[in-house]
KELUM-356050 format. One record per residue (C-alpha): residue in three letters; y, x, z. Coordinates in Angstrom, 3 decimals, padded with zeros to 6 digits. Example, Ala and Ser with C-alpha at 12.3 -4.5 7.8 and 13.67 -1.06 7.14 Angstrom:
<sites>
 type       py       px       pz
  ala -004.500  012.300  007.800
  ser -001.060  013.670  007.140
</sites>
This chain:
<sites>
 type       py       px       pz
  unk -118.303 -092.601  041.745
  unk -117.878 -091.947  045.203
  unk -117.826 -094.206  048.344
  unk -115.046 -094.313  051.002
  unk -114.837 -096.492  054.263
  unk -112.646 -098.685  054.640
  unk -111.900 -101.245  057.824
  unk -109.327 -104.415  057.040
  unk -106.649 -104.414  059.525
  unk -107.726 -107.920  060.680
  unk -111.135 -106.737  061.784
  unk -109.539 -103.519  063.149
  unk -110.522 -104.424  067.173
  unk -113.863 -105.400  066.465
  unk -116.987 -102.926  066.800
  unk -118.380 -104.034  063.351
  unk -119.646 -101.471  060.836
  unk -117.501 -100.216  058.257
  unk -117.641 -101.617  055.081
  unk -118.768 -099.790  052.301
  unk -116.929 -100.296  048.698
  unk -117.106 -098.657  045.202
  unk -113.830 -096.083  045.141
  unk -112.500 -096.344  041.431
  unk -111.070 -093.157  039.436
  unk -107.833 -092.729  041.058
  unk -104.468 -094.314  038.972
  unk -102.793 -091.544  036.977
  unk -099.308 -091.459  036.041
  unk -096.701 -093.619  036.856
  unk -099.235 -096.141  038.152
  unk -099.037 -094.435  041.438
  unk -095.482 -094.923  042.827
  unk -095.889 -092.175  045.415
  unk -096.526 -089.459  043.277
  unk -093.535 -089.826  040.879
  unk -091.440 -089.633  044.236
  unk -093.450 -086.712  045.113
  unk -092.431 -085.693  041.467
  unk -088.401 -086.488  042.459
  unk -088.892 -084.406  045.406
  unk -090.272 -081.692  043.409
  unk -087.412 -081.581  041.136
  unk -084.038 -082.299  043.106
  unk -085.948 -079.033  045.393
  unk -085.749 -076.892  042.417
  unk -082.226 -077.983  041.345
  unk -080.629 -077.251  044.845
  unk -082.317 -073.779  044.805
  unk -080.183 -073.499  041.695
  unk -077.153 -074.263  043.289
  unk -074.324 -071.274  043.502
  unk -072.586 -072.747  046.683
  unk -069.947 -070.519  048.536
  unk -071.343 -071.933  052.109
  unk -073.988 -069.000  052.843
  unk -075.857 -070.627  055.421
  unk -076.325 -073.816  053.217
  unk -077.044 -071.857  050.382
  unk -079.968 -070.138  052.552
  unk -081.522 -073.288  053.508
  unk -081.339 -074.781  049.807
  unk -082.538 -072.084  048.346
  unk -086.409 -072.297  049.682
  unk -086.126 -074.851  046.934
  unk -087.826 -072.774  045.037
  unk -091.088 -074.193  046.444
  unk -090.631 -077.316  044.349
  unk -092.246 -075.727  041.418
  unk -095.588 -075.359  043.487
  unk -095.372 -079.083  044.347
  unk -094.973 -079.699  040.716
  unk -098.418 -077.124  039.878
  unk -100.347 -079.127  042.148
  unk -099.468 -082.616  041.052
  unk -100.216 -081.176  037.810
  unk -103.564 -080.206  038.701
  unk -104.510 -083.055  040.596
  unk -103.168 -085.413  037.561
  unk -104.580 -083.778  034.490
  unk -108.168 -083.531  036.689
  unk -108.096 -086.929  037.415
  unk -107.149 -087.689  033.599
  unk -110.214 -085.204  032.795
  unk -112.418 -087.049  034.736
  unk -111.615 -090.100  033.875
  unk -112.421 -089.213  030.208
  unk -116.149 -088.104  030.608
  unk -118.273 -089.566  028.713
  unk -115.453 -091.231  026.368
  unk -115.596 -090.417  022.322
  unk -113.688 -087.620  021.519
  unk -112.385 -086.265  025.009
  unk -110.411 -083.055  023.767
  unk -109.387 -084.449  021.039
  unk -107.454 -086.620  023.115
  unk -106.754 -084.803  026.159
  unk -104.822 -082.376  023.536
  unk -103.265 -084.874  021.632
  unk -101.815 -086.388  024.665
  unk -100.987 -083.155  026.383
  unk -099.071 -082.326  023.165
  unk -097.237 -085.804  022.878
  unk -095.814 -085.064  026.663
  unk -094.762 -081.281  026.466
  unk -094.238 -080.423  022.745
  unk -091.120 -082.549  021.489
  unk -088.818 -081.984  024.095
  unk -089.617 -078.182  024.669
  unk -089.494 -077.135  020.911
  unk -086.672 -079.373  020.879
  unk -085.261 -077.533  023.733
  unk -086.081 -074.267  022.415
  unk -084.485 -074.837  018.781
  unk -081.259 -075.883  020.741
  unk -081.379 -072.892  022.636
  unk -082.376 -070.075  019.712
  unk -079.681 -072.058  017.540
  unk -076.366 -073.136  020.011
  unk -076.671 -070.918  022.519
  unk -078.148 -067.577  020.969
  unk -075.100 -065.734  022.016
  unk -075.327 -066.125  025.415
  unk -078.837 -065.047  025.762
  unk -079.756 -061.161  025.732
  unk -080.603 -059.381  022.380
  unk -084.225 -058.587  023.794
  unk -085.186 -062.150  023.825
  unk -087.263 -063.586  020.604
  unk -088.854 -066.661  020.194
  unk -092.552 -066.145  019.731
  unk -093.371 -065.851  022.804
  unk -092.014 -069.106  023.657
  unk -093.385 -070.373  021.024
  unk -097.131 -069.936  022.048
  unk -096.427 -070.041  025.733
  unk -096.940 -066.573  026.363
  unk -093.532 -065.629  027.978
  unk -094.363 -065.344  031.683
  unk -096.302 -062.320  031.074
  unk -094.289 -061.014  028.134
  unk -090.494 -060.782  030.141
  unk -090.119 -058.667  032.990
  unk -087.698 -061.291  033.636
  unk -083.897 -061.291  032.183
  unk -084.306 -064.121  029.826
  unk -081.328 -066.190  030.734
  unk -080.721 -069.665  032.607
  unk -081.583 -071.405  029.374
  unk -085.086 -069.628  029.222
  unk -086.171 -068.877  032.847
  unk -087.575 -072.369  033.593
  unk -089.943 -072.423  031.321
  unk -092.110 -069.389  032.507
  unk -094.080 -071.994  034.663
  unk -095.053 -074.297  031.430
  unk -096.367 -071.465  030.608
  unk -098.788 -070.744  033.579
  unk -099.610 -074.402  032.857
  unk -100.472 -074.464  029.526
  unk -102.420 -071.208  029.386
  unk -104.522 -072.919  032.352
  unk -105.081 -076.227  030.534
  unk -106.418 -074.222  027.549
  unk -109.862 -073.890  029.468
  unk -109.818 -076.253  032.412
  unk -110.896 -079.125  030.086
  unk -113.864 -077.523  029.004
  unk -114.826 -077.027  032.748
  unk -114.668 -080.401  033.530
  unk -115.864 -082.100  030.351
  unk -118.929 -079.856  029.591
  unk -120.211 -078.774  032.925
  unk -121.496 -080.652  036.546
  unk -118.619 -081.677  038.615
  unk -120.016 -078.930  041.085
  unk -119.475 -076.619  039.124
  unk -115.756 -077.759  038.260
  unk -115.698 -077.648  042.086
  unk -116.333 -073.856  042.279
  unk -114.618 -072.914  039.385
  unk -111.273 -074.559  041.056
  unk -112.389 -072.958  044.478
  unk -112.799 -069.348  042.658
  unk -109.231 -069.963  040.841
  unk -107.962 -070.887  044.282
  unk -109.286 -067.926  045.681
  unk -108.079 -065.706  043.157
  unk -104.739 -065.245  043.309
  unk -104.033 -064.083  046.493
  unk -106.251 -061.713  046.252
  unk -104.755 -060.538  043.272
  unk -101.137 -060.651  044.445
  unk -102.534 -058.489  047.847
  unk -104.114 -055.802  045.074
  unk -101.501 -055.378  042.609
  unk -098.748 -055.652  045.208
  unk -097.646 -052.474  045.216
  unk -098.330 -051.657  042.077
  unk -097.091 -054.579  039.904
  unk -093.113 -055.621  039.137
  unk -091.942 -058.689  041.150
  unk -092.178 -060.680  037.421
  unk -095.943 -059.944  037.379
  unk -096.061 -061.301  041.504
  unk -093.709 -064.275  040.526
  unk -094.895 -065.863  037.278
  unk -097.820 -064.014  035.741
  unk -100.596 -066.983  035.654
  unk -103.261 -065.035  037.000
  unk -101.164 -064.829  040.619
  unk -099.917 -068.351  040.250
  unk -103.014 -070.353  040.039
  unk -103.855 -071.165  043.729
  unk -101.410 -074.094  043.770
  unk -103.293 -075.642  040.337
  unk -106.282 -075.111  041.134
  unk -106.012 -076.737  044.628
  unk -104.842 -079.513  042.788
  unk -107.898 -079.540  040.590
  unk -110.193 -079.620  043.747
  unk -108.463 -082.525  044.941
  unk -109.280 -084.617  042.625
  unk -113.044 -083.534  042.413
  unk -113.286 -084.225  046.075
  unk -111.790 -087.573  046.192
  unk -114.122 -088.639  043.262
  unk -116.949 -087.168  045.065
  unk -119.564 -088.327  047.721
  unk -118.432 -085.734  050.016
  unk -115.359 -087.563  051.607
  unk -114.945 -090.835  053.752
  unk -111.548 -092.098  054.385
  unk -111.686 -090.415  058.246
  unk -112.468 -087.203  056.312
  unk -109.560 -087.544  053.928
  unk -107.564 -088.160  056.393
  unk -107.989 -084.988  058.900
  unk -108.299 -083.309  056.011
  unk -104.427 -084.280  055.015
  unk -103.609 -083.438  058.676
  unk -105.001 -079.993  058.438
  unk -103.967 -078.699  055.252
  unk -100.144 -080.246  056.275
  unk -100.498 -078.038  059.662
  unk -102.110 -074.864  057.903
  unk -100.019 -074.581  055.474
  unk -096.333 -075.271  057.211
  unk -097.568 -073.062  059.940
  unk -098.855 -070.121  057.385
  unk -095.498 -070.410  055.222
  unk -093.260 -069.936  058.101
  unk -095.406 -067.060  059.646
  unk -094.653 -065.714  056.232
  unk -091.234 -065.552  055.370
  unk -090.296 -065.053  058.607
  unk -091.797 -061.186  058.435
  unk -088.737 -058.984  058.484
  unk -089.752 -057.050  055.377
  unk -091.610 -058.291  052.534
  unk -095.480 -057.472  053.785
  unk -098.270 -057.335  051.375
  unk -100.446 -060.209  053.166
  unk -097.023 -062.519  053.647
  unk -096.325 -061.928  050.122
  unk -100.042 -062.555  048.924
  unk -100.534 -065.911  051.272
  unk -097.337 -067.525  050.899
  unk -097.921 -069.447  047.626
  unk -101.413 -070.266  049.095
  unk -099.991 -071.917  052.056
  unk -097.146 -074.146  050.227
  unk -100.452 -075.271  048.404
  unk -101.849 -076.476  050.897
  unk -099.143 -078.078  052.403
  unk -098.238 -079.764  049.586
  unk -102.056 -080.522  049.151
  unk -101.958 -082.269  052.141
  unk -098.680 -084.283  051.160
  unk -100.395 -085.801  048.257
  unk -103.124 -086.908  050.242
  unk -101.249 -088.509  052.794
  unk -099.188 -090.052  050.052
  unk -102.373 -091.413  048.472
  unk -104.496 -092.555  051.504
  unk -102.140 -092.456  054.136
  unk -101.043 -095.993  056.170
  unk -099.728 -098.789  053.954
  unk -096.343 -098.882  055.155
  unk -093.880 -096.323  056.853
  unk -091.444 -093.808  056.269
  unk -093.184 -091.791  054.044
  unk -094.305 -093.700  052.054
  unk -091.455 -095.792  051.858
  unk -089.359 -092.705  050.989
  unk -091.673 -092.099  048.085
  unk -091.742 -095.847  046.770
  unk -087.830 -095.191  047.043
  unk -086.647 -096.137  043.288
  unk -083.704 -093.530  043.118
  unk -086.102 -090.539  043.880
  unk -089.080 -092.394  041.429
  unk -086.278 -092.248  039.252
  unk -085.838 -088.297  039.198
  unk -089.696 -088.039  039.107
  unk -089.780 -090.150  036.089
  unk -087.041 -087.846  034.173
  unk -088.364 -085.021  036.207
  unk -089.645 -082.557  033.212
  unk -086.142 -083.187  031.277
  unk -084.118 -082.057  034.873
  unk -086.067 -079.049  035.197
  unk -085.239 -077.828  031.686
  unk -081.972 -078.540  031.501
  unk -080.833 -078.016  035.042
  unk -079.963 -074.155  034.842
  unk -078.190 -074.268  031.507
  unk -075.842 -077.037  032.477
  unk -074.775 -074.860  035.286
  unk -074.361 -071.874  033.468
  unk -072.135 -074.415  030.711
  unk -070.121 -075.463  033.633
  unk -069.666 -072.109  035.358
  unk -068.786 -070.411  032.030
  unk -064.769 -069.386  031.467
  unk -063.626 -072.354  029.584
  unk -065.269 -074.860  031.775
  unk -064.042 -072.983  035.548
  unk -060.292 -072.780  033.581
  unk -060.539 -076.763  033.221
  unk -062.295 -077.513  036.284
  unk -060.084 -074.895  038.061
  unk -056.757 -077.530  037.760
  unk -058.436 -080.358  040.033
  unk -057.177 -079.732  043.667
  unk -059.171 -078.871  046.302
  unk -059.623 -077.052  049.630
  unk -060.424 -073.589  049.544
  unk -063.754 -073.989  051.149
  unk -064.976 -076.508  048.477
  unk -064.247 -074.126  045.299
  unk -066.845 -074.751  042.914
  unk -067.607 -077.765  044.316
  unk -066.291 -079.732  041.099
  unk -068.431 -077.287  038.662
  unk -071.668 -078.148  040.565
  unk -071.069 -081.990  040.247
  unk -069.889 -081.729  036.647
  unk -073.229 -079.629  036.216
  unk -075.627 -082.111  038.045
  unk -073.627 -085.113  036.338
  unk -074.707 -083.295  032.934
  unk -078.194 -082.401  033.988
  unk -079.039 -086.158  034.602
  unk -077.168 -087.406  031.379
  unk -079.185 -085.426  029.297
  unk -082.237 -086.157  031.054
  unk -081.915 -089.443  030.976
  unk -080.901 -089.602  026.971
  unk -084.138 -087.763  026.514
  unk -086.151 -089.787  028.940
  unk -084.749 -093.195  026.933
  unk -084.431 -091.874  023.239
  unk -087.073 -089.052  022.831
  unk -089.634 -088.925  025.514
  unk -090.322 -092.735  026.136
  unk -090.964 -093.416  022.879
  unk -092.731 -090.555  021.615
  unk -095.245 -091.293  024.814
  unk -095.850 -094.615  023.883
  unk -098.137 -092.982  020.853
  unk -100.550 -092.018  023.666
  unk -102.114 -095.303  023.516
  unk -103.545 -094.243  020.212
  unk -105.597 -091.328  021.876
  unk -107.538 -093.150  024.927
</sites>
């Protein structure tokens, strides 16, 4: 257990010591309002990237969206970590780790997938099989032309070839040594992306696991740290400050390079990291009341978080539904200005997106979750 200092507000002004308590294992889940926001931040990023809008300077400031799939990596790590740890010592730790891992991801994705391979198998090319969606594999088996369906899932992929092992870090060895495992993973990929970069295809650079575990892994540390004796509250906090100024600073040094360069290219994912490192911190330990926080306590974008995993499957296939002939001949008879063509298909598409997700959030993944309590 680790220790952090804490002042109460009323004894702010005076020059007592600090008081000293016990810091429990951080709340996972929904029982941290904040981080499902973070999670509906994540998510309505991604889906504006997707967006085909005619306006080309709106469509080149929506489509850093993109982005929102390293916020989700590093919630991911952070949550499954603090899951991990929380598990130590418990009977039968993998067993349930897996059994709960399987309960979240499983039904709706094979569900997905049989949907996909059975309703939609004409629209998706010829080259495309199953198996390697099947066993997770298909980030490093496509090189990438799988189709909107398809495409989103190359980063469940990176996550559950990484959550093969990670448990066995944390549940077998030191917490120090989880530490520099998630510090060498961290570590790692950049320097792989700046090695291979002129030798690998932009698939390998873009959703191969090995290049795409910085954002993970730094999600991982977090957690060891804040269940650590290393930190104080003062600590955390600079610590937030510094990663949110490091990495905002390095990311727009990056893509602002004229031409894709080999160090941009390799740092960039490292430095959304650690911005978005520094976002969950200040989410968790930050002030009790402001903006922020407010924003994330916000029950419309808590909302999103909570369907969150549904959106991000669905989102690209209800565009391409919407954008295919038969749809853009209906959609085509509503009236509108010139400049707003389209604008009809991308509502009817988002208006989709969020029906399904929210039939599966109420009728298939709420349910099926509620068999986690039978693997604690």
């Amino acid at each position: 257990m680790c220790t952090l200092e804490i002042i109460s507000p009323a004894a702010a002004s005076a020059p007592l010591r600090p008081e000293r308590v016990e810091c429990r294992t951080l709340p996972i889940g929904n029982a941290i309002p904040e981080l499902d926001g973070l999670r509906g931040i994540a998510i309505l990023l991604v889906m504006a990237c997707h967006l085909p809008l005619a306006f080309h300077a709106v469509k080149s400031a929506l489509s850093v969206g993109w982005v929102g799939v390293d916020l989700f990596f590093v919630l991911s790590g952070f949550l499954i970590t603090n899951i991990l740890l929380d598990s130590k010592g418990r009977q039968h730790p993998f067993r349930n780790f897996y059994a709960r891992r399987i309960l979240r991801i499983w039904p709706l994705y094979f569900l997905y997938l049989a949907f996909v391979f059975l309703c939609v198998r004409s629209i998706i090319p010829d080259s495309v099989k199953l198996w390697p969606f099947a066993l997770f594999v298909q980030n490093s088996v496509y090189r990438w032309d799988v189709g909107p369906f398809l495409q989103p899932t190359w980063s469940l992929a990176v996550e559950e070839q990484f959550y093969l092992l990670w448990p066995l870090v944390i549940l077998q060895f030191s917490r120090k040594i989880a530490m520099g495992v998630a510090a060498a993973c961290f570590a790692f990929s950049p320097f792989i992306r700046a090695v291979v970069f002129s030798h690998a295809s932009f698939a390998f650079l873009s959703f191969n696991t090995l290049v795409r575990l910085d954002s993970i892994a730094l999600g991982c540390l977090i957690a060891i740290l804040l269940q650590s004796d290393y930190l104080n509250r003062g600590n955390i906090r600079w610590l937030a400050v510094g990663m949110l100024l490091l990495g905002s600073t390095g990311f727009g040094i990056c893509i602002s390079e004229p031409a894709i360069d080999q160090r941009a290219y390799a740092l960039k994912y490292t430095f959304i990291a650690l911005f978005f490192g520094g976002a969950i911190l200040t989410a968790l330990l930050g002030v009790q009341e402001g903006l922020w926080r407010n924003l994330l306590r916000w029950s419309v974008l808590r909302y999103c978080g909570r369907i969150s995993f549904a959106l991000y499957l669905f989102n690209m296939g209800a565009i391409r539904i919407c954008y295919g002939n038969h749809m853009t001949a209906l959609v085509s008879r509503i009236k509108v200005p010139a400049a707003f063509v389209g604008m009809p298909n991308i509502i009817l598409a988002w208006l989709l997106t969020f029906l399904a997700a929210t039939l599966s959030w109420y009728w298939l993944e709420s349910p099926i979750l509620k068999l986690k309590a039978h693997f604690r």
